[in-house]
N, C-alpha and C positions, 0 to 999 in steps of 0.2 A: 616247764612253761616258757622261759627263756628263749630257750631253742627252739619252739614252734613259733615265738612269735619272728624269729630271724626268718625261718623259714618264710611265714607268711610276708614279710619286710622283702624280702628275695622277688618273692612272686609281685607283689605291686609293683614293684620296681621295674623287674622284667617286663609287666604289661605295658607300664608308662611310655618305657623306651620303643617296643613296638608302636602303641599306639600315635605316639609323637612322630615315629619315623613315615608312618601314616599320612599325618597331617602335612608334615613339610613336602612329602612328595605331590601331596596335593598344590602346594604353594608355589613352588618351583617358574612357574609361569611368571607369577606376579612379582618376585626378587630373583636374584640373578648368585645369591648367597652360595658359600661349598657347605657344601655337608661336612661334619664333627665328626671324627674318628675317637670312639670313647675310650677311655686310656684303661686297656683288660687291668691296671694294677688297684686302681681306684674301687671295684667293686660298687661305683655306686652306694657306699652305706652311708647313714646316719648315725651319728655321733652323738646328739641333740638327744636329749632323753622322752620326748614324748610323740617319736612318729606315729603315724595315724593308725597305727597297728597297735596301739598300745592305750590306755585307757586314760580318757581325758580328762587333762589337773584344772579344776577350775581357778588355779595360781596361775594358768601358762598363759604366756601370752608369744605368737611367732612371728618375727617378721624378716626379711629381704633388705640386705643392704647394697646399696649398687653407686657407683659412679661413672661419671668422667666416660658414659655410654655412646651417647647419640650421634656416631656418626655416619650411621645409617649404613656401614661394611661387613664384609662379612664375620669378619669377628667380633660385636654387636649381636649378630645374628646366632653363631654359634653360641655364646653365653647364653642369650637369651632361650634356647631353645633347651641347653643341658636345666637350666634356672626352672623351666618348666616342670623336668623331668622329676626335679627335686620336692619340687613343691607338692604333686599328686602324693609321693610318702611324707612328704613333711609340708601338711597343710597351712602355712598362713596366710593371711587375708591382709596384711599391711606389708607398704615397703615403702624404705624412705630411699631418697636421692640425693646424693653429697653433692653436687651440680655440675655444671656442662653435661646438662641435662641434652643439648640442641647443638651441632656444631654447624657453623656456617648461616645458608640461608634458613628460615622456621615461618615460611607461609605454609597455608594447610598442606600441600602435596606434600611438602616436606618432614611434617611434624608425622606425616603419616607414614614416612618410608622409614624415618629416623627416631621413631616410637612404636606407634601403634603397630605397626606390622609386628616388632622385633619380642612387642610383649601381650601379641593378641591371647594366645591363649590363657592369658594371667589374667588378663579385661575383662574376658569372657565369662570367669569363673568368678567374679566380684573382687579379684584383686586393687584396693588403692591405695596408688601411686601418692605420698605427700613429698613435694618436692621443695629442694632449695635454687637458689640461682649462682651462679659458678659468672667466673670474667668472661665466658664464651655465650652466656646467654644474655637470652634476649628481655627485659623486666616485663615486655607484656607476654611473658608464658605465665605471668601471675597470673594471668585471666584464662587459660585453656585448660578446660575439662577436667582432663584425666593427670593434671600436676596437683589441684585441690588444693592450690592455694586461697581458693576465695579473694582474688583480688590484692593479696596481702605479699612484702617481699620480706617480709619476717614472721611470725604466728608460734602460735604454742597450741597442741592440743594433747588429748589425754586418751588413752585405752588401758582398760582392764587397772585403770588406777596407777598409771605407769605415765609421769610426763614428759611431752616431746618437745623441745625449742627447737624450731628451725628459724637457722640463722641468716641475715644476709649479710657476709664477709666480704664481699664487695663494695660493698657504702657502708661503714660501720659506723654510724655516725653518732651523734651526745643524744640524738635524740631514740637511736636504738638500744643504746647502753641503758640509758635511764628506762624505759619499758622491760629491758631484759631485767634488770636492778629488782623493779617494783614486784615486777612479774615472779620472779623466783622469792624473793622475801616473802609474797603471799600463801606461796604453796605447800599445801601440808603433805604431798604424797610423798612418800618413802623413793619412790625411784624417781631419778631426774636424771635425762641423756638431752646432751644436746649434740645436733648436728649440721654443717655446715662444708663450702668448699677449702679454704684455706687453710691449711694444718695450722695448729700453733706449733705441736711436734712432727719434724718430719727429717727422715735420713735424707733425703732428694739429691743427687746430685744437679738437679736439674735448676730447681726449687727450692727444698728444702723446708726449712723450719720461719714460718711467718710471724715475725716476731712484736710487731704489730701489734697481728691479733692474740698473742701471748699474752704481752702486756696486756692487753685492753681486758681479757677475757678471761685468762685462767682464774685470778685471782677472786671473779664474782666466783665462779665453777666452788673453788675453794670453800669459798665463805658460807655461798647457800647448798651445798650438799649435793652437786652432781657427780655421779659414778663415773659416766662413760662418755665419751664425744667418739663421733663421725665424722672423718672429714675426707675429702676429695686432691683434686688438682694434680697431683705428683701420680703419673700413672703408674703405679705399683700397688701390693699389699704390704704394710707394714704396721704391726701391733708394738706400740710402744711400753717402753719400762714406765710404771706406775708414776705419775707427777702427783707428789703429794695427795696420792692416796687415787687420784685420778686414770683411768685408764684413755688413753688416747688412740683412734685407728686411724691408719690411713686407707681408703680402699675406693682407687682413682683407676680400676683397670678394668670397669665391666664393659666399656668399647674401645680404649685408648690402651695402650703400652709403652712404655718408655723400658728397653731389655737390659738389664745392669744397671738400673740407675741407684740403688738404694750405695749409700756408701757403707764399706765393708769393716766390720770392725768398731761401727759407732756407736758410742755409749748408749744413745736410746733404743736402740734395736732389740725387741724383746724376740722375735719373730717378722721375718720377713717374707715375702715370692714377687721376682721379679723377671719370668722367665715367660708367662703367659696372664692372661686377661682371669680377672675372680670375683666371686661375688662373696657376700656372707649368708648367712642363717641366723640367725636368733632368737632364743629363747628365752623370757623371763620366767625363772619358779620363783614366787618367793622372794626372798633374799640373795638368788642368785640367776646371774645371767650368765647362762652357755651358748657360747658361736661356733659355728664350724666355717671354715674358709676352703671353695670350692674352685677349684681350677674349671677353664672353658672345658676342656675338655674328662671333667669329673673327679677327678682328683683331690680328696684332702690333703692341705697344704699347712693349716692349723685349726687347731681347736683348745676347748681349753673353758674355764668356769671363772668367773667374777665375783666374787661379794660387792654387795652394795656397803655402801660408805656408809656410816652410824656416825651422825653428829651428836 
């Protein structure tokens, strides 16, 4: 049974990439983007236990992790389009945004070149986008559509019984701490991830580790029972060594690169890639969350299973 469903995992995939290769040929006009050369070692698989081939947990929950995107180039463009390919076998319907969501100018021509085109077909399909704001954006993206802020530059919301804080790391101010405070002290759900642009952990040479928001923040994480944080800025992937119990990502390269930047050799480095642009996958079963870490151009670069924290 396994192996047919590989098989059948095979064939959706295969169509995906034909059909995708489809659509961007049609687009060609409207961006000026290079086409993705998909990397023959990658195979395109899933790692993630419940591709759509396979019969659905009503524990799962899937969603897209992306950063440090919009700058509306073509490597922006390539992510996005491999991001696509991934999604038709491994369907989820959420994805969240570590921020520099928007680089530069963000009137509408722009939000459109440096968004909407790069993740139409994810739009299309009822993918949304909940976003955070990063130093490069702009606070009234709180009010545009398809980020689903509701006007908010901080929020929490919940799916599948799984809760989300999204943070603003940019103004972190007494008055966001005390809502995040109040906010986690109330919640009774078993999973709590937050996500934001400013790492607290981070190898960066560039950046590095924000210690700031370390201080201000790890220790609520601690106290009220969060597993996982998100966070951006540092254009690399980096999965950090467990902070008291805590797992921390970095994943700042789904339109940005910084090439060599992670420093080599450093204690936090659980898993690194710092060589091309990536997104995540994620899946919650249960008690546990599985990621897989996807190069622009197709490539598993890490994967790997979580437990949730038990206070």
């Amino acid at each position: 049974m396994r192996y047919w469903n590989r098989i059948i995992l095979f064939l959706t995939v295969t169509f995906a990439v034909a059909t995708w290769g489809i659509y961007a040929q049609s687009q060609q006009k409207q961006n000026t983007t290079t086409q993705i050369s998909v990397d023959p070692a990658s195979s395109l698989r899933i790692t993630l236990p419940s591709p759509v081939v396979l019969p659905s947990d009503k524990g799962s929950m899937k969603l897209l992790v992306i950063g440090d995107m919009g700058s509306g180039k073509s490597g922006q463009y390539d992510t996005g389009r491999m991001i696509n390919t991934y999604q038709i076998a491994f369907p989820f319907e959420t994805a969240l945004t570590v921020g520099d969501n928007i680089y530069g100018a963000d009137k509408a021509a722009d939000m459109k070149i440096k968004f909407e085109l790069a993740y139409r077909p994810l739009i299309d399909k009822g993918v949304r986008f909940y976003a955070t704001l990063g130093n490069h954006d702009n606070s009234n993206q709180r009010y545009y559509e398809f980020f689903n802020m509701k006007g908010k530059e901080y929020y929490e919301f919940e799916k599948n019984g799984i809760s989300f804080y999204a943070l603003n790391s940019t103004y972190m101010d007494k008055r966001q701490l005390d809502w995040l405070r109040s906010t986690l002290a109330a919640d009774t759900n078993k999973w709590k991830v937050a996500y934001f642009h400013h790492p607290p952990f981070s190898s960066g040479k560039f950046h590095g580790s924000d210690r700031t928001m370390r201080e201000a923040l790890h220790p609520l994480f601690v106290k009220y029972g969060v597993s996982v944080v998100f966070t951006g800025h540092d254009h690399f992937y980096e999965r950090i060594k467990p902070q008291d119990g805590i797992t921390y990502f970095v994943t700042g390269s789904g339109g940005q690169l910084r090439k060599g930047d992670v420093k080599k050799n450093s204690p936090l480095t659980a898993a690194y890639f710092d060589t091309d642009m990536a997104f995540m996958l994620v899946e919650f079963i249960n008690d546990q969350m599985y990621f897989q870490t996807i190069s622009r151009t197709g490539k598993t670069v890490d994967s790997g299973v979580i437990a949730r924290r038990k206070n």
